[in-house]
C-alpha positions as CSV (number, residue, x, y, z in Angstrom):
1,X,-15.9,-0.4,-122.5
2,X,-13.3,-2.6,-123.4
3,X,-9.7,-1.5,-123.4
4,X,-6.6,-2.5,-125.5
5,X,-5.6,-4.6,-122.9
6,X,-8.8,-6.6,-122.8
7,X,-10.1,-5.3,-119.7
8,X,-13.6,-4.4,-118.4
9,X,-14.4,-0.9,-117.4
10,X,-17.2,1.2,-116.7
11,X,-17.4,4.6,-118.0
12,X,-19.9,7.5,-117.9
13,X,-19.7,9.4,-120.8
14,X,-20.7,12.4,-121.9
15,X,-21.2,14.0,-125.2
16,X,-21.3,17.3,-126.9
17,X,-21.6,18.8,-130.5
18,X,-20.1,22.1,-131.7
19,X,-21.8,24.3,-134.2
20,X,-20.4,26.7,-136.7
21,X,-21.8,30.4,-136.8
22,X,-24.0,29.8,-139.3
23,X,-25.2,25.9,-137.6
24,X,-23.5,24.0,-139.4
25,X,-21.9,20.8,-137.6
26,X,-18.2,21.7,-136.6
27,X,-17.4,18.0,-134.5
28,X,-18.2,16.2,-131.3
29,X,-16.7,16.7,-127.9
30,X,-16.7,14.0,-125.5
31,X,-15.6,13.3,-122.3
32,X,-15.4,10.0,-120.4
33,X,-15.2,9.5,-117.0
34,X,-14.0,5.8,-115.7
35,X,-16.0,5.1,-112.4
36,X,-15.1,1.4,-112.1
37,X,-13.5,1.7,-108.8
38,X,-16.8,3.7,-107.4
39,X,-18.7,1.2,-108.7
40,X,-16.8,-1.3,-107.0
41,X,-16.9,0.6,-104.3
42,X,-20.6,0.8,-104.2
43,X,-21.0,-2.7,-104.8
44,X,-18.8,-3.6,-101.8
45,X,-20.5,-1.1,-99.6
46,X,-24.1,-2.5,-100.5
47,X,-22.9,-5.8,-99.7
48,X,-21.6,-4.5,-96.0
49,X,-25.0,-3.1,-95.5
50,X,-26.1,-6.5,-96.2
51,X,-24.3,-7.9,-93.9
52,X,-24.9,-5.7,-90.8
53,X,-28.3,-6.0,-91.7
54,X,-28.6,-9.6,-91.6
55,X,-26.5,-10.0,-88.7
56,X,-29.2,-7.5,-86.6
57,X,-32.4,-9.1,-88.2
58,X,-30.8,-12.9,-87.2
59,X,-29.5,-11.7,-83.6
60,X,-30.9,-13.3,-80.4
61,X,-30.6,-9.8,-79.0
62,X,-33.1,-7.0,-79.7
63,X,-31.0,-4.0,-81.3
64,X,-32.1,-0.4,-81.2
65,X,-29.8,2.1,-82.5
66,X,-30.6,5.9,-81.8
67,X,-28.7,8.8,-83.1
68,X,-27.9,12.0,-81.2
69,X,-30.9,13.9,-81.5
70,X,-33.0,11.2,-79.9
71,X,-34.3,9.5,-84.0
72,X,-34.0,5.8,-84.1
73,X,-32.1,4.8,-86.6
74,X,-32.8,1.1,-87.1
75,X,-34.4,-1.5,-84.7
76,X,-34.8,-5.0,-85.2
77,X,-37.3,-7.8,-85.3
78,X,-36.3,-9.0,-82.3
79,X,-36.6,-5.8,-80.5
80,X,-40.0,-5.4,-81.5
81,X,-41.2,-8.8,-80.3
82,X,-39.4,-8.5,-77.3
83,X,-41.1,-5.5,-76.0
84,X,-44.2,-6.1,-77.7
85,X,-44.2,-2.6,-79.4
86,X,-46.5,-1.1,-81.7
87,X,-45.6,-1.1,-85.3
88,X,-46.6,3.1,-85.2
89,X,-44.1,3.6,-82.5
90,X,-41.3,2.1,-84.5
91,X,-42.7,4.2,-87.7
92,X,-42.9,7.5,-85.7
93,X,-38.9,7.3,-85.8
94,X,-39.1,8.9,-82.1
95,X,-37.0,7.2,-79.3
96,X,-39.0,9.1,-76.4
97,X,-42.2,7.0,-76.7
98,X,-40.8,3.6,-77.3
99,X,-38.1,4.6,-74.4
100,X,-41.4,5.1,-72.2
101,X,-43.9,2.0,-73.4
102,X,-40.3,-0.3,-72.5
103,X,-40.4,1.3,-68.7
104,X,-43.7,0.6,-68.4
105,X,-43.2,-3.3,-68.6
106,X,-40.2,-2.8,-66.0
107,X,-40.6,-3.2,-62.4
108,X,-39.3,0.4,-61.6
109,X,-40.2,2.8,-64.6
110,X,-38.9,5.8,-62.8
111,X,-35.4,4.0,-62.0
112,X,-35.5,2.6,-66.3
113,X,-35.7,6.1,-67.9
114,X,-33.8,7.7,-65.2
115,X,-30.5,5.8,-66.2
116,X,-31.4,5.9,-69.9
117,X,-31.5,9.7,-70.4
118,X,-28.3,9.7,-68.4
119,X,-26.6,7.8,-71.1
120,X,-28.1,9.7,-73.3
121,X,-26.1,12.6,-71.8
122,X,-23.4,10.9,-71.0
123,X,-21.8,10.5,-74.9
124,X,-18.7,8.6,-73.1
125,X,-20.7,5.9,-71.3
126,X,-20.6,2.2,-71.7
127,X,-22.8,0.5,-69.4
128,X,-24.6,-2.8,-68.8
129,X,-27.7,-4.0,-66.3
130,X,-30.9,-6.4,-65.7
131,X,-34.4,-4.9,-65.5
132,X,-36.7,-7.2,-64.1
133,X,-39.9,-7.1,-65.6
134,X,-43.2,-7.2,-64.4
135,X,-43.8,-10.4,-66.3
136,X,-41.6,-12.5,-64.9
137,X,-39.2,-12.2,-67.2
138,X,-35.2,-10.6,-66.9
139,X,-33.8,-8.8,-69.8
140,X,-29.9,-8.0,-69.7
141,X,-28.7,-5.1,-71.3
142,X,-25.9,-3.4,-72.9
143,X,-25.4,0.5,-74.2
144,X,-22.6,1.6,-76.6
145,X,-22.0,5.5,-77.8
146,X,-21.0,5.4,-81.5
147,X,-18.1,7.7,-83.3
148,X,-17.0,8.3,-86.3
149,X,-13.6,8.1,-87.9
150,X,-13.3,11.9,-87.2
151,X,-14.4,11.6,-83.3
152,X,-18.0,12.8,-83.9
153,X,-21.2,11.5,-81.6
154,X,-23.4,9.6,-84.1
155,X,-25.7,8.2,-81.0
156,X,-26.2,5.4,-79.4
157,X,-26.8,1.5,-79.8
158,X,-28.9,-0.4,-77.1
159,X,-28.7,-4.3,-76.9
160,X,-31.6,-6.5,-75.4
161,X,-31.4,-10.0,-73.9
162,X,-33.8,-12.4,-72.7
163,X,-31.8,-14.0,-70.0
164,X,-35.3,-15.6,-67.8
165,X,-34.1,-19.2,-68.6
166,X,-30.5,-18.5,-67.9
167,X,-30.9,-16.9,-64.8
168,X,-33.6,-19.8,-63.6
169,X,-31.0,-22.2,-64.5
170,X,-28.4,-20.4,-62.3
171,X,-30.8,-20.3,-59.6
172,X,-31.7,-24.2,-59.6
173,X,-28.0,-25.1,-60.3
174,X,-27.3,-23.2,-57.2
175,X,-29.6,-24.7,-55.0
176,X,-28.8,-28.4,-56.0
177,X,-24.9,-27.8,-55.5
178,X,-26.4,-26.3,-51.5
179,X,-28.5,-29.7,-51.8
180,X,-25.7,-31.5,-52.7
181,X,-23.0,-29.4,-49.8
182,X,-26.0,-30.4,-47.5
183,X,-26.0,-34.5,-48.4
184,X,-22.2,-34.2,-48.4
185,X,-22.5,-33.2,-45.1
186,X,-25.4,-35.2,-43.4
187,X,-23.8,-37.8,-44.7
188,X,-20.6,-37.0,-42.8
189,X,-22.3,-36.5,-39.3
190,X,-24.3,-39.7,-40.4
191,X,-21.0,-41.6,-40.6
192,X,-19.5,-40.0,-37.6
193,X,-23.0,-40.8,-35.8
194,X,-23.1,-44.2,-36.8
195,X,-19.6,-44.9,-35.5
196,X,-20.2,-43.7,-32.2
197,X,-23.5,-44.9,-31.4
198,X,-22.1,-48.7,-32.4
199,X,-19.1,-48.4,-30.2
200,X,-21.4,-46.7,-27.3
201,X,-23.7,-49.2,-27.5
202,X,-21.0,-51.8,-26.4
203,X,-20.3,-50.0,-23.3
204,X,-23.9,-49.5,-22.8
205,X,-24.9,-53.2,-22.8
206,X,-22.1,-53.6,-20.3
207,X,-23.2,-51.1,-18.2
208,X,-26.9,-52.3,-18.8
209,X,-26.0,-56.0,-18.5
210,X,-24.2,-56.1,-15.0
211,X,-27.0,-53.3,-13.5
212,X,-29.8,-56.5,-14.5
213,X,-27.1,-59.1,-12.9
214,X,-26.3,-57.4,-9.8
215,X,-29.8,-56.0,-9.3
216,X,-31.2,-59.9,-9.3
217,X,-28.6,-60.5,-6.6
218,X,-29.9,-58.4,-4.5
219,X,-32.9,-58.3,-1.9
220,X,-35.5,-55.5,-2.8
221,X,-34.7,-53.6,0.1
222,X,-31.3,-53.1,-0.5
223,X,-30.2,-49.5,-0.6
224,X,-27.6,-50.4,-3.1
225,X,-30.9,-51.5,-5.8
226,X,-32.2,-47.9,-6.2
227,X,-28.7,-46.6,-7.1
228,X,-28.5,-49.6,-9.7
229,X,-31.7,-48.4,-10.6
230,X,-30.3,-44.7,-11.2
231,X,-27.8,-46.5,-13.3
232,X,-29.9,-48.5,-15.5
233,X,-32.3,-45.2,-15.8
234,X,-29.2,-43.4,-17.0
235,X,-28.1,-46.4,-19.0
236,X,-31.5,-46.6,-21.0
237,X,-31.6,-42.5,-21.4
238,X,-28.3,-43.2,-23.1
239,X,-29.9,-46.0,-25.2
240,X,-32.5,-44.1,-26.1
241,X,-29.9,-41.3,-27.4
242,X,-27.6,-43.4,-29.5
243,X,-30.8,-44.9,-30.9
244,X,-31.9,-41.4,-32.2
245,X,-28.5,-41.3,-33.4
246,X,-28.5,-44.5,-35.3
247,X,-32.2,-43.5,-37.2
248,X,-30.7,-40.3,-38.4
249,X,-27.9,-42.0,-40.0
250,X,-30.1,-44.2,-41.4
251,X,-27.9,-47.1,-40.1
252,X,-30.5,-48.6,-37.4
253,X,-31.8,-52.4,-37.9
254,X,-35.3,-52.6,-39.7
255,X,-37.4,-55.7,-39.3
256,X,-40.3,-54.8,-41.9
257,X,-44.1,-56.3,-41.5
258,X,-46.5,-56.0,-43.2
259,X,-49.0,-54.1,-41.4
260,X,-52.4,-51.7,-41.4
261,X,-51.7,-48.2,-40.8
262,X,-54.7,-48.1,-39.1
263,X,-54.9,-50.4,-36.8
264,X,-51.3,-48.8,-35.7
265,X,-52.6,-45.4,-35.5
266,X,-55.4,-47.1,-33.4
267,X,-53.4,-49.1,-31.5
268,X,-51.3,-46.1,-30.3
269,X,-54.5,-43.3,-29.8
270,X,-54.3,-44.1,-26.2
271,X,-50.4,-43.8,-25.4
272,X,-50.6,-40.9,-27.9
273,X,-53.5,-39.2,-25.3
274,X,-51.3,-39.5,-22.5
275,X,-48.0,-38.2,-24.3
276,X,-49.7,-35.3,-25.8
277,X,-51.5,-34.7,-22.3
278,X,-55.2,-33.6,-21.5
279,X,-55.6,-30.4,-22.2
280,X,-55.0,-31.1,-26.2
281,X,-57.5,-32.9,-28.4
282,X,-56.4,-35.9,-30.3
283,X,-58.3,-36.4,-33.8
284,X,-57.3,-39.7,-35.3
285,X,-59.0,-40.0,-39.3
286,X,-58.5,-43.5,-40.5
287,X,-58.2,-44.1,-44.3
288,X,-61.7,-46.1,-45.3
289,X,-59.8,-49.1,-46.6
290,X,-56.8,-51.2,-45.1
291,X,-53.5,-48.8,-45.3
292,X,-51.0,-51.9,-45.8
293,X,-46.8,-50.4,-45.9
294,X,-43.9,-52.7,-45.6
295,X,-42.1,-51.1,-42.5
296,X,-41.0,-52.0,-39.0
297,X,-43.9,-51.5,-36.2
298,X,-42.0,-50.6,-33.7
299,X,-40.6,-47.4,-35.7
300,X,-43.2,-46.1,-36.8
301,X,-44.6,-46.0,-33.6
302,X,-41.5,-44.0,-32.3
303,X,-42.5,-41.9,-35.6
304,X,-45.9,-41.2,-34.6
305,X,-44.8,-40.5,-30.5
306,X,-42.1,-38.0,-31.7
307,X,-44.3,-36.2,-33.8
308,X,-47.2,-36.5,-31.2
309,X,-44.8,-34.9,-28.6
310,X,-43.7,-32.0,-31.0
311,X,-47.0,-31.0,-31.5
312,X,-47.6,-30.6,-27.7
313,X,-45.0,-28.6,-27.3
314,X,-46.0,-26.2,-30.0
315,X,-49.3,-26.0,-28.1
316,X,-48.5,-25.2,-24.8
317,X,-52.2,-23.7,-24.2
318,X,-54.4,-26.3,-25.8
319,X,-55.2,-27.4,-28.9
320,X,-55.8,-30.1,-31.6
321,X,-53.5,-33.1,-32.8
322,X,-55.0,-34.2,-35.6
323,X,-53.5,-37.6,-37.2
324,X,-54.9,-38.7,-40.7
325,X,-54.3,-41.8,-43.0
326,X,-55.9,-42.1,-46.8
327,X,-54.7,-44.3,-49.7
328,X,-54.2,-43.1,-53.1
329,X,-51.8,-42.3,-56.3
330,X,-49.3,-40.1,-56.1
331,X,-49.9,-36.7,-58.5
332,X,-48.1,-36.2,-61.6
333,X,-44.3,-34.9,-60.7
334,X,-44.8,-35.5,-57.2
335,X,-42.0,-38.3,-57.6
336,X,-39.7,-34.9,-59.1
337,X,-40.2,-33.1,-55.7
338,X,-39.7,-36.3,-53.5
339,X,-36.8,-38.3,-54.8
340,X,-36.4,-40.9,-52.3
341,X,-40.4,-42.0,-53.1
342,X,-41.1,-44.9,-55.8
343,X,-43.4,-44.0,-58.1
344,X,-47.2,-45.9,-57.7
345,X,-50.0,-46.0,-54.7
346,X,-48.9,-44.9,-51.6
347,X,-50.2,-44.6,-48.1
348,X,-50.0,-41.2,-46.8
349,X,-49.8,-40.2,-43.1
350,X,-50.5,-36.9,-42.0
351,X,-50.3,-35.4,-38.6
352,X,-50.8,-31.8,-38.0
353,X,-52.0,-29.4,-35.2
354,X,-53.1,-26.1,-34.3
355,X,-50.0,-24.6,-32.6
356,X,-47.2,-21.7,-32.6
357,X,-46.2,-22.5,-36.3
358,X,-42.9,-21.9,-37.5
359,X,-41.0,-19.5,-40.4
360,X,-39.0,-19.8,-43.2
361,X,-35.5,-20.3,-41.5
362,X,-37.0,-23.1,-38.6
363,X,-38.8,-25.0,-40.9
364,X,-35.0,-25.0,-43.8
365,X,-32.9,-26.6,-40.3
366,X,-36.2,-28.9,-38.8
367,X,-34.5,-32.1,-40.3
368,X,-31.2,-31.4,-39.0
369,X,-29.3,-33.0,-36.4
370,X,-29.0,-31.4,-33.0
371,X,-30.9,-28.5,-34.3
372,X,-33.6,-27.5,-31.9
373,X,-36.1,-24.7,-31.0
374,X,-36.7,-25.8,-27.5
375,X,-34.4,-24.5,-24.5
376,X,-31.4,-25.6,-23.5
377,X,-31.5,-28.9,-22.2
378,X,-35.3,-29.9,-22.8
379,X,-34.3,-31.3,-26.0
380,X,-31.3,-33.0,-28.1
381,X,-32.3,-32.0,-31.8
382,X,-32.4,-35.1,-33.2
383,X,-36.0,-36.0,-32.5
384,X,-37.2,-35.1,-36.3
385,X,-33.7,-36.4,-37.2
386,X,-34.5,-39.7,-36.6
387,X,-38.2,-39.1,-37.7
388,X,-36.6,-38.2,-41.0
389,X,-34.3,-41.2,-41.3
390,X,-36.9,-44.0,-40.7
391,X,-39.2,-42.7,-43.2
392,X,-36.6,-42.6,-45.8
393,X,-35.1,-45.4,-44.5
394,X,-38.5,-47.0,-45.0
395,X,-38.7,-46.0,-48.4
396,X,-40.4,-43.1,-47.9
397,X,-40.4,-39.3,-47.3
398,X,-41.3,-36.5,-44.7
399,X,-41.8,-33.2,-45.2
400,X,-43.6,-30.5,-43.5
401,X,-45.6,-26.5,-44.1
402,X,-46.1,-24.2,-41.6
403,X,-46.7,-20.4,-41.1
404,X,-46.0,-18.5,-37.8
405,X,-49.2,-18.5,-35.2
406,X,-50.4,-21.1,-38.0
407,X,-49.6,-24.6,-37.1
408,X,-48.1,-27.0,-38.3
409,X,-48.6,-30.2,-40.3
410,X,-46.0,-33.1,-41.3
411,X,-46.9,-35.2,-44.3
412,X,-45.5,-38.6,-44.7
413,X,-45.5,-40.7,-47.5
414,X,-44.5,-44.4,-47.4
415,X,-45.3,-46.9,-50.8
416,X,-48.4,-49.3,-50.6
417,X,-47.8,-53.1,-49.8
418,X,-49.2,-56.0,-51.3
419,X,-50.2,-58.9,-49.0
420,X,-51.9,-59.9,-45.9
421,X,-50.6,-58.2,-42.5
422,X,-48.7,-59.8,-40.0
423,X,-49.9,-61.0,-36.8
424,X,-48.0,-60.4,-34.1
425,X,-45.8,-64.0,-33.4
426,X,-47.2,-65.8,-30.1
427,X,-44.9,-65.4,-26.7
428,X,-43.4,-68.6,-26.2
429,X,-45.5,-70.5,-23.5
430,X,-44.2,-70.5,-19.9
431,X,-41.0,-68.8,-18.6
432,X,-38.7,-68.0,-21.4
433,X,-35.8,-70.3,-19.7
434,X,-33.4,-72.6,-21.3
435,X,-33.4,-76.5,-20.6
436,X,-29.8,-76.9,-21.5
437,X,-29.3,-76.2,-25.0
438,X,-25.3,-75.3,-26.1
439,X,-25.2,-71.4,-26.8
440,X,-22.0,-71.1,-28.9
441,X,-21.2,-66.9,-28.2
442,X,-18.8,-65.3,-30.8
443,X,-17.8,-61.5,-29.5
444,X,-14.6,-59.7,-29.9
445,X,-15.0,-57.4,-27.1
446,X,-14.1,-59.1,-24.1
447,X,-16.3,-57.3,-21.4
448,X,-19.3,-57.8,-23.6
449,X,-18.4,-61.7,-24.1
450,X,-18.1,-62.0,-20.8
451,X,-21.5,-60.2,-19.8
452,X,-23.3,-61.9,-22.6
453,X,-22.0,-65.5,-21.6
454,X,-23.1,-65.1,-17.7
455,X,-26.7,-63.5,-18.9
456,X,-26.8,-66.8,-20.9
457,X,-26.2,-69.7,-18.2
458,X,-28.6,-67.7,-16.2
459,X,-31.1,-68.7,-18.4
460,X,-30.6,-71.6,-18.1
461,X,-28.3,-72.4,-21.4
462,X,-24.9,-74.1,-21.4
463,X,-22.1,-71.8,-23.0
464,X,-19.0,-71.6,-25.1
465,X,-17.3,-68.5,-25.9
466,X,-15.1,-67.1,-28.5
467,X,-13.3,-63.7,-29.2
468,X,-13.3,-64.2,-33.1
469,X,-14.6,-66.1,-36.2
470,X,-11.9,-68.0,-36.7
471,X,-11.7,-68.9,-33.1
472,X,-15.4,-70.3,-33.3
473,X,-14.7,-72.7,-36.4
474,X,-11.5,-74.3,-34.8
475,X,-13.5,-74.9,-32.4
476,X,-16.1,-76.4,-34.3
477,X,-14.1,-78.4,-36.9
478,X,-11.1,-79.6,-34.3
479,X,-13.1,-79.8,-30.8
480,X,-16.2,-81.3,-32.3
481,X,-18.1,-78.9,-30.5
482,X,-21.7,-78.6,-31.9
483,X,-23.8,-75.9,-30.2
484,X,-27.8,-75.5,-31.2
485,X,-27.4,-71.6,-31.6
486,X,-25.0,-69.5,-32.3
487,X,-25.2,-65.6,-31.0
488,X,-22.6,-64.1,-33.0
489,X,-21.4,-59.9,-33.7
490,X,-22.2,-58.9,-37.0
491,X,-18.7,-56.8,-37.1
492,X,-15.4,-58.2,-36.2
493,X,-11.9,-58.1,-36.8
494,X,-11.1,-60.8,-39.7
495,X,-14.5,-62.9,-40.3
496,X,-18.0,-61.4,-40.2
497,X,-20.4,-62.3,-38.3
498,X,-22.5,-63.5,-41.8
499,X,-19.4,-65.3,-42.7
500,X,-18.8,-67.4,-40.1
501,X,-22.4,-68.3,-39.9
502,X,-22.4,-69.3,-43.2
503,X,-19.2,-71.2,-43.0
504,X,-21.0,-73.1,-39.6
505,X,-24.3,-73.9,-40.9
506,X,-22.3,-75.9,-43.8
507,X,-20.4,-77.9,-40.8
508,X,-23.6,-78.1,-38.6
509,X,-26.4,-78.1,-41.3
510,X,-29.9,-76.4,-39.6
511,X,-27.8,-74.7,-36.3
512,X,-29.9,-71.6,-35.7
513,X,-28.2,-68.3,-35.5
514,X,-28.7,-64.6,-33.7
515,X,-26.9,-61.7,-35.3
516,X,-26.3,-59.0,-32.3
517,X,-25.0,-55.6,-33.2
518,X,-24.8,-51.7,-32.5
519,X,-26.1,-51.1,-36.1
520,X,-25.5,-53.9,-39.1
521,X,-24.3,-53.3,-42.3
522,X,-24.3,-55.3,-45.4
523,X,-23.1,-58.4,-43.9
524,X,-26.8,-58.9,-42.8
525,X,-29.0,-56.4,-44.2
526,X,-29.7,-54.2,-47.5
527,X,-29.4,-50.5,-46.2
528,X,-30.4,-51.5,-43.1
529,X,-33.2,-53.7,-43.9
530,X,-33.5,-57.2,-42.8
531,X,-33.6,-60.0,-44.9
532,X,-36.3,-62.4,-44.0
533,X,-35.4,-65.2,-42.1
534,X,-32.8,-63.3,-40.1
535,X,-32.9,-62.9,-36.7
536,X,-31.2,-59.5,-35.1
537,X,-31.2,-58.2,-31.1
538,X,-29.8,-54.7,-31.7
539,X,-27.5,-53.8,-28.6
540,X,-28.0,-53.0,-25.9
541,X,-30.6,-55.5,-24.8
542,X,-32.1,-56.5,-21.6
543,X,-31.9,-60.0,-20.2
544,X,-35.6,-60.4,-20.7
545,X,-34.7,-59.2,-24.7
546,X,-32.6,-61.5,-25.0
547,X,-34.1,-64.8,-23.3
548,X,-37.2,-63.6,-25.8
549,X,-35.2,-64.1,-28.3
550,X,-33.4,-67.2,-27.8
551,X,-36.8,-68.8,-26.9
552,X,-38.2,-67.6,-29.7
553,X,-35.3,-68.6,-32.6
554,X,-34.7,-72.4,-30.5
555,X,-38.3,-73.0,-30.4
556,X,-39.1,-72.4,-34.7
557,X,-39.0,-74.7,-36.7
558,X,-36.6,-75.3,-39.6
């Protein structure tokens, strides 16, 4: 109806006629009722209905809501698929059943409808969990008791959430912040490793260097030459040690070749026979074509030795070594699982045997430093260390599977190369002596300068020494002096050793130079890796090394 006022309401109205006695028409009676505001009312409360009901059919959640005497109420879509219920359940309009097919996909049905009947009973409750479910999957819930305005117990609203990825997600974000805690910290040790073994190796080639000296002095049947033997034993024991250290930092001196994998694995069956000892079988598979890698010869033979020696003593009552090569393509998200590999071919090195085996917690800590099953002084813990840090070093990686009482077997994978391999350079014919060629020596540590000098002239070689860079280009540019080599530190106070040898060879075009060092570092080589054409003795050396060596770089051409 319209009012007076213009306005729009809605009536209900209702109308009445009134007879005489004798039927006749007296009038009309009516009676209207104005039911805008209910009206309104209903329209507002259908569009609230509307609203909750969208928000529960578009929820991520799966929503039951039950009412006190155990009815459900409403569910949604998403409940349903979630638990994979059967539309007849839902139609029933019974909670028992449905509560019942959703324990059977849990994990622990008892424990499920144990703790929902007690929140059932429990009107007060709000409570939250995760059931695991026999699927695989992990569903989060939440349970709510619902009132009234007035206080009363209307029942209960259950929430369900898929939270599989988001807990996976934890899980792998977890374990790459421990990955990352665990580079953070190798990388430390690595550092502090590094630093050591470089200044230890000084001494050492002191110590070493003056044993050779004062041992050549000497007649054989001095008693003073087996103590300087001790000494030199000890000396190379201590070599030996910071050279471990140097591979597990990853900051030892690589001089790559190209070379077969099997003809290395050959080469070595014999020493390997004799390391391993007799009472173990050695099985040695080569691949059936050439297995060329890039790498340096001499490692991976300390590679195959250490692994070689940790299989014997993981079979201390016999058994089999078995060492095996192939060639192929690496599988599909194999480059995912090994990060430091380069996808492509690669040549893959296997050795494994039939010993003691290891669990869960051994085989986590194998890689790391100083970590080591055998008894207290048989071993250092750095054996697999430095196994580890020449393969990766290398380009490659290591890793290993085991089971207790079921052996062992450690997989390496190093890229293919391309190219012909290397044959070993020929010794330098006769004695490797010097006929008087000008060695110019450039060391900032005076003990080793001296050492170094006198080893030097006692090959033979005529010598000029200097305690720094700058020292060796005065004397160079304002002596005139112009040696044929130059043996120079790679670090030292104020100019590198690549520096000055850079800033010589445009003085002296074609002098021939020998980097020496406890480890290098840029200067001379790419993470360790030589560049060709440079020639490295890594400290401490022998005599013998070092006349090699000197020979070998005066003798080339170019």
């Amino acid at each position: 109806m319209v009012r007076g006022d213009g306005s729009i309401r809605d009536m209900i109205v209702n109308k009445a006629t009134l007879t005489n006695v004798d039927g006749s028409l007296a009038g009309l009676v009516g009676v209207l009722i104005d039911i805008t505001d209910r009206k309104e009312a209903e329209q507002e409360l259908l569009f609230r209905n509307l609203i909750l009901t969208t928000q529960q059919e578009v929820s991520p959640d799966g929503i039951l809501v039950v009412d006190e005497n155990g009815m459900i109420v409403s569910c949604n879509r998403r409940f349903q698929d979630m638990w994979s219920i059967p539309s007849e359940l839902i139609e029933r309009g019974v909670d028992e059943p449905v509560m019942h097919y959703v324990a059977g996909l849990t994990t622990d049905p008892a424990r499920f409808l144990g703790g929902a009947k007690l929140l059932h009973q429990d009107r007060q409750e709000v409570h939250r969990g995760e059931m695991p479910l026999v699927d695989g999957r992990i569903v989060e819930w939440y349970s709510a008791p619902m009132f009234g305005a007035d206080g009363h117990y209307y029942g209960r609203v259950w929430y369900h959430s898929d939270v599989t990825d988001r807990r996976n997600a934890e899980k792998e974000r977890a374990a790459l912040r421990e990955q990352l805690l665990q580079s953070q910290k190798m990388e430390l040790v690595g550092k502090l490793a590094g630093g050591v073994a470089h200044d230890f190796n000084n001494i050492l080639m002191v110590q070493k260097g003056y044993c050779e000296l004062m041992a050549a002095d000497l007649p054989a049947d001095s008693p003073s030459a087996d103590s300087l033997a001790q000494i030199e034993a000890c000396t190379e024991r201590a070599a030996a040690l910071t050279r471990q250290l140097l591979a597990f930092s990853r900051k030892q001196t690589l001089q790559p070749k190209i070379l077969d994998l099997n003809v290395l694995a050959e080469g070595l069956a014999e020493m390997l026979r004799r390391v391993v000892g007799e009472d173990l079988d050695v099985v040695i598979e080569l691949a059936p074509t050439p297995a060329l890698v890039e790498a340096d010869p001499g490692q991976l033979e300390q590679v195959l030795v250490n692994l070689a020696a940790n299989a014997r003593d993981a079979m201390p009552q016999g058994g089999t070594l078995t060492i095996s090569i192939s060639v192929g393509d690496t599988r599909a998200g194999f480059c995912r699982e090994h990060p430091d590999v380069a996808p492509g071919r690669h040549v893959k090195l296997v050795v494994s045997d039939t010993g003691c085996g290891m669990d869960a917690d051994t085989k986590g800590r194998l890689f790391d430093p100083f970590f080591t099953t055998k008894a207290k002084g048989k071993g250092t813990g750095l054996g697999l260390s430095m196994v580890q840090g020449i393969v990766i070093q290398s380009g490659g990686d290591i890793w290993v599977s085991s089971e207790p009482g079921e052996g062992a077997t450690f997989t390496i994978c190093l890229p293919c190369a391309e190219g012909e391999p290397e044959e070993p350079a020929p010794a330098p014919p006769g004695p490797a002596r010097g006929g008087g060629e000008h060695i110019l020596v450039v060391e900032d540590e005076p003990a080793l300068r001296e050492l170094v000098t006198l080893m030097i002239e006692g090959l033979g070689y005529q010598t000029s020494d200097a305690d720094s860079g700058e020292s060796a280009i005065a004397m160079v540019e304002t002596e005139g002096l112009r040696p044929d080599l130059i043996l120079t530190d790679v670090i030292m106070p104020g100019l590198s050793g690549r520096t000055l040898a850079e800033a010589l060879s445009r003085i002296i075009p074609g002098v021939k130079v020998v980097y020496m060092s406890g480890y290098t570092d840029d200067a001379i080589a790419h993470h360790g890796v030589l560049d060709p054409g440079v020639e490295f003795i890594q400290k401490p050396f022998s005599m013998a090394v070092l006349a090699d060596k000197i020979r070998s770089v005066l003798s080339s051409g170019g």
